[in-house]
C-alpha positions as CSV (number, residue, x, y, z in Angstrom):
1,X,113.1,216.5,61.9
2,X,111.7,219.2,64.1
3,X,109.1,220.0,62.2
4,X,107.2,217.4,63.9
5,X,107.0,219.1,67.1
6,X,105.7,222.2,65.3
7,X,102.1,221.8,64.3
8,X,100.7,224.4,62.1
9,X,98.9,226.5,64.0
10,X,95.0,226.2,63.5
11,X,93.7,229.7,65.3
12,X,94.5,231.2,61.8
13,X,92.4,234.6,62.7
14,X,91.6,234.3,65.9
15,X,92.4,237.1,68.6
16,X,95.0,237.1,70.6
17,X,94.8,238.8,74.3
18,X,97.2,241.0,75.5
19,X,95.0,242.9,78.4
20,X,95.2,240.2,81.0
21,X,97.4,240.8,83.6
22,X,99.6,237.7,84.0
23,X,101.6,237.4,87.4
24,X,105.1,237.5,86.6
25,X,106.6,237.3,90.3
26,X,107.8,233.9,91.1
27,X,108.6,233.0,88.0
28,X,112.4,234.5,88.1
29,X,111.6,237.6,85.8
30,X,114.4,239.9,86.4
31,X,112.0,243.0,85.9
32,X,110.8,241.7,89.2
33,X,114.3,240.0,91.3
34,X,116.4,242.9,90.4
35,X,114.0,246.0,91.7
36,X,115.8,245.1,95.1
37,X,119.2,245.1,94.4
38,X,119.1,247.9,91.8
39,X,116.9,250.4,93.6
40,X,116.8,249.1,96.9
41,X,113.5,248.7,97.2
42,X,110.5,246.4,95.6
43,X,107.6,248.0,96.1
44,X,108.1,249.7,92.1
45,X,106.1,248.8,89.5
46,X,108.5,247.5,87.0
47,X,108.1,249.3,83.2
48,X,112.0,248.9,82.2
49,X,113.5,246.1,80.9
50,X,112.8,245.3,77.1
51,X,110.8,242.4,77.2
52,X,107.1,242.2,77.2
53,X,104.3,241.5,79.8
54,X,102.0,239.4,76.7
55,X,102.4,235.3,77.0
56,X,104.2,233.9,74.6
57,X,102.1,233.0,71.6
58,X,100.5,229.4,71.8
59,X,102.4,228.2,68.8
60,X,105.6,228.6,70.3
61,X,104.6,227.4,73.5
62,X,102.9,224.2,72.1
63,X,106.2,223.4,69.9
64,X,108.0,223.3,73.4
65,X,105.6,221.1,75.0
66,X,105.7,218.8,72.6
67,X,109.7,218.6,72.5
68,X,109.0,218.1,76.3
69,X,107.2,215.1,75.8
70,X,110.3,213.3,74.4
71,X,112.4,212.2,77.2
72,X,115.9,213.0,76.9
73,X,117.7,216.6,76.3
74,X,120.8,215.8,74.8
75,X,123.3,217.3,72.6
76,X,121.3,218.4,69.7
77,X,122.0,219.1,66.0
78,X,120.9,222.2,64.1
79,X,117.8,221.5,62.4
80,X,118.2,221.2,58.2
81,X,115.2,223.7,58.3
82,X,116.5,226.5,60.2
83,X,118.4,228.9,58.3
84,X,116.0,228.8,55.1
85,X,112.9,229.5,57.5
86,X,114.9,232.4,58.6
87,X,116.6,233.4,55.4
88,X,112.7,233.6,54.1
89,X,111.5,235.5,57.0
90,X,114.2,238.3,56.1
91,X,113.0,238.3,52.2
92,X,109.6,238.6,52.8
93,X,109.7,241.1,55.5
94,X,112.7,243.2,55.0
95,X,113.4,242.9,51.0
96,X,116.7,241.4,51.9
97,X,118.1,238.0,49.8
98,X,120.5,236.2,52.3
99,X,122.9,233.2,51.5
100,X,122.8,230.7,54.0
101,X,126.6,230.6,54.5
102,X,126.2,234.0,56.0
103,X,124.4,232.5,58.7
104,X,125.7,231.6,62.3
105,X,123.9,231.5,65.6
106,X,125.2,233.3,68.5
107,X,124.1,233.0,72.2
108,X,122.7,236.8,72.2
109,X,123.2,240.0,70.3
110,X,125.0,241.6,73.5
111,X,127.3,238.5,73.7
112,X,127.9,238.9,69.6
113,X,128.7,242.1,70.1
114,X,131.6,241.4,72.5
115,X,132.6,238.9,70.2
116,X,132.9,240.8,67.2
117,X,134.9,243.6,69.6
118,X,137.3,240.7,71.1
119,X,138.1,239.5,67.1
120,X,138.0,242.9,65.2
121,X,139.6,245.4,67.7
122,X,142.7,244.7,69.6
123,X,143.3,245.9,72.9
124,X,145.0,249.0,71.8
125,X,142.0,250.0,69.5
126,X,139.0,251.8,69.2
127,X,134.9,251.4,69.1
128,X,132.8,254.0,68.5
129,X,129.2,254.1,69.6
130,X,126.6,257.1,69.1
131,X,124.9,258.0,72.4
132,X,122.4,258.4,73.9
133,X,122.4,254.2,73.2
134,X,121.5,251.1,74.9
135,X,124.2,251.0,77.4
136,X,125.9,247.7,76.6
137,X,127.5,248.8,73.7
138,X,129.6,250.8,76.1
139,X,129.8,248.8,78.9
140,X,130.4,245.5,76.7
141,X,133.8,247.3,74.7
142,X,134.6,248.5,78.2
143,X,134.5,245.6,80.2
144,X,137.0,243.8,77.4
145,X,139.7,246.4,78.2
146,X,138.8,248.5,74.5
147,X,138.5,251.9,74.8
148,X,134.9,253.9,73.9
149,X,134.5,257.0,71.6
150,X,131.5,258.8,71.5
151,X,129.8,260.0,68.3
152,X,126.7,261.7,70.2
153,X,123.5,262.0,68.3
154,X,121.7,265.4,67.5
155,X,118.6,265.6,68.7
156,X,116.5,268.4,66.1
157,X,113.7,270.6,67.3
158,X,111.5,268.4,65.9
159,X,112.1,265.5,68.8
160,X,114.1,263.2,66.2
161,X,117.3,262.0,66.3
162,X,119.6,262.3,63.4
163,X,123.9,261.6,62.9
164,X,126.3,264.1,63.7
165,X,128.7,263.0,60.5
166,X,131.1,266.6,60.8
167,X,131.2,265.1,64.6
168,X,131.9,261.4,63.0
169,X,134.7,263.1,60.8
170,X,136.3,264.5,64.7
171,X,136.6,261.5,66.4
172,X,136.9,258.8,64.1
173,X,141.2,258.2,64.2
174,X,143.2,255.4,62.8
175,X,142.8,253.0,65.9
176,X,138.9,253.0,65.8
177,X,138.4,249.9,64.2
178,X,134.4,249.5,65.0
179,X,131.0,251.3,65.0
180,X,128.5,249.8,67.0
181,X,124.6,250.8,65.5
182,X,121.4,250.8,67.0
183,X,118.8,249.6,64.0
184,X,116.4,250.5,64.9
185,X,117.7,252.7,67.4
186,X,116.9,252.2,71.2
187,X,116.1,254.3,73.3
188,X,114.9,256.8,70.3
189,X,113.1,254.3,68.3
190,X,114.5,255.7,65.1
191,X,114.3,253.6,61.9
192,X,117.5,255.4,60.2
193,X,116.8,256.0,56.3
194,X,119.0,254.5,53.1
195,X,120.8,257.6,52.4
196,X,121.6,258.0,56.4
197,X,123.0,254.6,56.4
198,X,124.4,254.7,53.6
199,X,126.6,258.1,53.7
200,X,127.6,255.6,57.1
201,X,128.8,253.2,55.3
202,X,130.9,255.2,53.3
203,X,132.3,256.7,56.0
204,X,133.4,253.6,57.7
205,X,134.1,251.8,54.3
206,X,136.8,254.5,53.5
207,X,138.0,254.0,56.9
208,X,138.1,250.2,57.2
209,X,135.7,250.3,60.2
210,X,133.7,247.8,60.8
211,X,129.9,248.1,61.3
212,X,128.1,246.0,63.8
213,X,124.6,246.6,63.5
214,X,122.1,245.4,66.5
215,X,118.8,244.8,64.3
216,X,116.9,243.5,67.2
217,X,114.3,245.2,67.2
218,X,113.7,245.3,63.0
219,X,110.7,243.3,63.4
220,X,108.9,245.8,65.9
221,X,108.1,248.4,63.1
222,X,104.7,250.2,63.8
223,X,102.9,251.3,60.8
224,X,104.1,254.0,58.6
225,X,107.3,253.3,58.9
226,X,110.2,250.5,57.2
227,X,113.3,248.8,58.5
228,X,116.2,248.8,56.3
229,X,119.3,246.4,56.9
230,X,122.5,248.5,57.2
231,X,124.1,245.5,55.2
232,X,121.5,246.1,52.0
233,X,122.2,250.3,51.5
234,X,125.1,249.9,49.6
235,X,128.3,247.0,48.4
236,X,130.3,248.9,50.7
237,X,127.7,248.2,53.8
238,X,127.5,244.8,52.8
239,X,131.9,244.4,52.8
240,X,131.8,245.8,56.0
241,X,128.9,245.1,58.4
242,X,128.2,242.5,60.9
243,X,124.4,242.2,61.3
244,X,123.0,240.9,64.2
245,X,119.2,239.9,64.5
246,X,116.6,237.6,66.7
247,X,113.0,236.7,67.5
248,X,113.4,237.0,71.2
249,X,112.0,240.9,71.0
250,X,108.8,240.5,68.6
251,X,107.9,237.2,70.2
252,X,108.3,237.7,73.9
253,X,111.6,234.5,74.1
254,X,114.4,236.4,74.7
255,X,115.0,234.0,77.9
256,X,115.6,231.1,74.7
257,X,118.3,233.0,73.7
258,X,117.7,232.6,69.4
259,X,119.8,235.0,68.1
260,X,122.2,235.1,64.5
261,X,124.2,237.3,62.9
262,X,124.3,238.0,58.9
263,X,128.1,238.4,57.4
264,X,127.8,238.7,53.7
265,X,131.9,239.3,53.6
266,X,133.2,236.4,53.5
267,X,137.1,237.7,54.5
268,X,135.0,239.4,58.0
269,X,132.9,236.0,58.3
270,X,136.3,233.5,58.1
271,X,137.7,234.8,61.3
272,X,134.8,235.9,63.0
273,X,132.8,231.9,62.7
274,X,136.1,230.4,63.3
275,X,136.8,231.8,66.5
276,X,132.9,231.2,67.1
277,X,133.4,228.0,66.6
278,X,136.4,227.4,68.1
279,X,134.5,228.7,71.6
280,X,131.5,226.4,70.5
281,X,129.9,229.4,70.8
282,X,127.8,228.9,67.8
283,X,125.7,226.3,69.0
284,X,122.0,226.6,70.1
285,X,120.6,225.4,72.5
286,X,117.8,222.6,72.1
287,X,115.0,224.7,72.5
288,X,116.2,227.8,70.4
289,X,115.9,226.5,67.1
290,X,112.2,225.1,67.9
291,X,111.1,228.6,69.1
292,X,112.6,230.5,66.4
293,X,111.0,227.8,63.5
294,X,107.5,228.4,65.0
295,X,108.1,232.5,65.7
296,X,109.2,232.9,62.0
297,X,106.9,229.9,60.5
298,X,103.2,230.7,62.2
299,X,103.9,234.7,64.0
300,X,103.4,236.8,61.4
301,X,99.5,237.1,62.6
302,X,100.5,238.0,66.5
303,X,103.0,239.9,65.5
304,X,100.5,242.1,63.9
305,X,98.4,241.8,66.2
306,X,100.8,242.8,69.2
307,X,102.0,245.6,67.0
308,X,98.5,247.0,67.1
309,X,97.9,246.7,70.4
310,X,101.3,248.3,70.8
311,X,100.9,251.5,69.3
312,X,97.1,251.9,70.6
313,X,99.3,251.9,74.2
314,X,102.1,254.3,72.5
315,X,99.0,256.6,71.3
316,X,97.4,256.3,75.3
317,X,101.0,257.4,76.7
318,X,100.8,260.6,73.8
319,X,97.6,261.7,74.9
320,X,98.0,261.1,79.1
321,X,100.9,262.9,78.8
322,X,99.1,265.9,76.3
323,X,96.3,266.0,79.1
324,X,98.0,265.5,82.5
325,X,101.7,265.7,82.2
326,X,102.5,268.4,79.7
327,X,106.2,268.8,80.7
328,X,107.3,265.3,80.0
329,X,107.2,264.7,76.7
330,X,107.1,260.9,75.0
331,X,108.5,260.7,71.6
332,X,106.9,258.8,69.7
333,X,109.1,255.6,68.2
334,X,109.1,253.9,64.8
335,X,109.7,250.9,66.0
336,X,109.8,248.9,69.3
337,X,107.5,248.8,72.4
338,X,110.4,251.5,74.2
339,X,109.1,254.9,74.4
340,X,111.7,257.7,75.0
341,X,110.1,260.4,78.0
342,X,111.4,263.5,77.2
343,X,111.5,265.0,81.0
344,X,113.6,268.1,80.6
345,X,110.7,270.5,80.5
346,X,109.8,269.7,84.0
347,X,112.9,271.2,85.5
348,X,114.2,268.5,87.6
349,X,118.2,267.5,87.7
350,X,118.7,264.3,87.5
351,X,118.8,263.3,91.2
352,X,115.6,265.2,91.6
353,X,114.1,263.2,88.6
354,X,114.9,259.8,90.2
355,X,113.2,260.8,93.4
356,X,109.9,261.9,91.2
357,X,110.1,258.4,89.4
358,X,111.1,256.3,91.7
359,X,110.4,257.1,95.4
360,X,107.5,259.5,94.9
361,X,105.3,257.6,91.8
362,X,106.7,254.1,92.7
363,X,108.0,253.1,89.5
364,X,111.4,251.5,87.8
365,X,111.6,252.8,84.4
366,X,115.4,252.9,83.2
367,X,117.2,256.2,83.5
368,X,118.1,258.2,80.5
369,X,121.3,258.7,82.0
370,X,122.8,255.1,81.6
371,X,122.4,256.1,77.6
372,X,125.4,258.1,77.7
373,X,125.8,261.6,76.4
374,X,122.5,263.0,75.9
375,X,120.7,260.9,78.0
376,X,120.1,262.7,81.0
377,X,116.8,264.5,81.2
378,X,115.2,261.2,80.1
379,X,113.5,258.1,81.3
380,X,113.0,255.1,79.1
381,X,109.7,253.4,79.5
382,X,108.3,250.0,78.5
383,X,104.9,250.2,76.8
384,X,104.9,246.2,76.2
385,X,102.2,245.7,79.0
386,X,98.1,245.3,79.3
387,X,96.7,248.9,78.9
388,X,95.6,248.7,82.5
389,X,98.8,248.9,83.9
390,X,100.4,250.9,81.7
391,X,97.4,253.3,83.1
392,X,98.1,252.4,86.7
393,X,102.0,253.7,85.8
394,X,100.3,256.8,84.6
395,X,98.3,257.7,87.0
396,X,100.6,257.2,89.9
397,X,103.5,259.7,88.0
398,X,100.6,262.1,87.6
399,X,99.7,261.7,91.4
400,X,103.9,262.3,92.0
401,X,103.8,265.2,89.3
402,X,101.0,267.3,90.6
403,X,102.4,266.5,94.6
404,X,105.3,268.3,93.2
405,X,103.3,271.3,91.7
406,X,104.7,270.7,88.1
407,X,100.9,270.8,87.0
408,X,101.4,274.6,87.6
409,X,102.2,277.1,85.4
């Protein structure tokens, strides 16, 4: 049994740090190997790609040393204790009663994605995203020969983005046969309501669309504000949604690969788990299931924690900008460490933006731009980091900004 490897974790209130500075270089982080090859240079400080510069809590980390001691990695069954650790992690954190035969891992929410588009859409067919989105859910339809409609987002005076339905109504034709959904949207950060979600799953319901929802940041809510599973709104969400979830964001493993996706249908789970397992592609790998048991068993505490120490970093961007960079504009998320840099103020086209981030403040944040329509204008910045560097970040843009006069009326 696994549990044996996962010792309860006996720092019950202790504090967790997240202000050292750990060096990351050397270790094959691709925030660090891919500055070269993607802006041909390595001299950037690194603020883009979703996952965190915090250690990996201890009780994760001690679970894998201890399945280290043991000295053979063979093939490996699923654990008996699993699916109801996670099946009670969604109850008690997002209201949501799951049946365990829903349940299948997949080797990443990206790869689940393509799956889903390779069983659900034939060639000939359509998927329709709502930019400006994580670019995958593009490029990953894309790259399997399916063609991409766009359902752009509105973005209201208020900095918020909401869906264009009468734009939904347009586009949507008989040979779009899924909508991919950000839930909790990245790069916005939006936490869509019930009645949004659920006039969406109507939509696609009465359509026979089917809704894969990317819920991988669900666990990242900052206070105030709720996640709510597409799949709970409504029956017809549920009949028509593929949910797909994981620890890897909230706990800092997405190198573990530990995600699963949630099909309460069962005539959409039959052909979808078959062709999984056909593929063996819903196998985990030995060290998965060990990470995701102590994540969801002993990380409710950190994750608290980091979600603290996460918007006190959101709040410092917010009031660096207010003071020293008035014409870029963060808006502020309601979930995720991702903050959305609203940049259009300052003037700058897009190639003149770049220069400002990139060659004149020394920093790799990823470019609005790559989110589709109504991405450019924006940089996407990753607040997951000790305070101190996010600062050092800050004060090298302001440095670039005020070289560039934009500190002038």
């Amino acid at each position: 049994m696994l549990w044996r490897y996962i010792k309860e974790d006996k720092n019950i209130g202790m504090r967790y740090d997240f202000d050292t500075i750990i060096e990351r270089r050397g270790s094959g982080d691709l925030k660090h190997e891919a500055l070269l090859p993607r802006w041909g240079r390595d001299d950037l400080l690194p603020l883009w790609v979703a996952d965190m510069d915090f250690a990996t809590p201890p009780f994760i980390t001690n679970a894998l040393k201890k399945r280290l001691e043991h000295p053979i990695f063979g093939y490996t069954a699923d654990p008996p204790e699993l699916w109801p650790t996670i099946i009670e992690w969604i109850r008690s954190h997002h209201d949501w009663q799951i049946e365990q035969s829903w349940l299948t891992f997949v080797p990443g929410v990206v790869k689940g994605i393509g799956f889903a588009v390779n069983v659900f859409c034939r060639p000939d067919e359509k998927v329709i995203i709502q930019p400006p989105v994580y670019h995958p859910f593009r490029l990953t339809p894309q790259g399997n020969g399916r063609e991409v409609v766009e359902n752009p987002l509105l973005l209201r005076t208020d900095g918020r983005y909401e869906m264009d339905f009468e734009g939904l109504e347009r586009v949507a034709d008989a040979k779009c046969r899924l909508l991919i959904l950000s839930n909790p949207h990245n790069p916005g950060g939006v936490c869509w309501d019930e009645d949004t979600l659920r006039r969406l799953a109507r939509f696609c319901a009465e359509r026979k669309i089917v809704v894969v929802s990317d819920e991988i940041h669900c666990d990242l809510t900052l206070p105030g504000h709720r996640h709510v599973p597409f799949a709970t709104v409504s029956d017809e969400a549920a009949q028509w949604s593929i949910t797909l979830q994981a620890p890897s964001k909230t706990f800092n493993i997405a190198g573990l690969v530990s995600s699963y996706a949630i099909v309460p249908n069962e005539e959409l789970r039959r052909p979808f788990y078959r062709w999984l397992h056909a593929n063996e592609l819903d196998e985990p790998t030995l060290f998965a299931p060990i990470a995701t048991l102590a994540a969801y068993r002993y990380g409710e505490e950190w994750r608290q924690q980091m979600l603290h120490y996460v918007e006190g970093n959101i709040d410092f961007v917010e009031d660096y900008c207010r003071a020293h960079l008035p014409l870029i504009r963060p808006m502020r998320p309601d979930a995720s460490f991702l903050v959305w840099l609203d940049c259009r103020p300052t003037g700058l086209d897009h190639r003149q933006l770049l220069h400002l981030f990139i060659d004149e403040a020394h920093l790799a944040l990823n470019d609005g731009a790559i989110f589709g329509t109504g991405g450019t204008g924006f940089m996407r910045l990753n607040v997951g980091t000790p305070r101190s560097v996010l600062r050092q970040a800050l004060d090298q843009l302001r440095q670039a900004y005020e070289a560039r006069g934009l500190n002038k009326e």
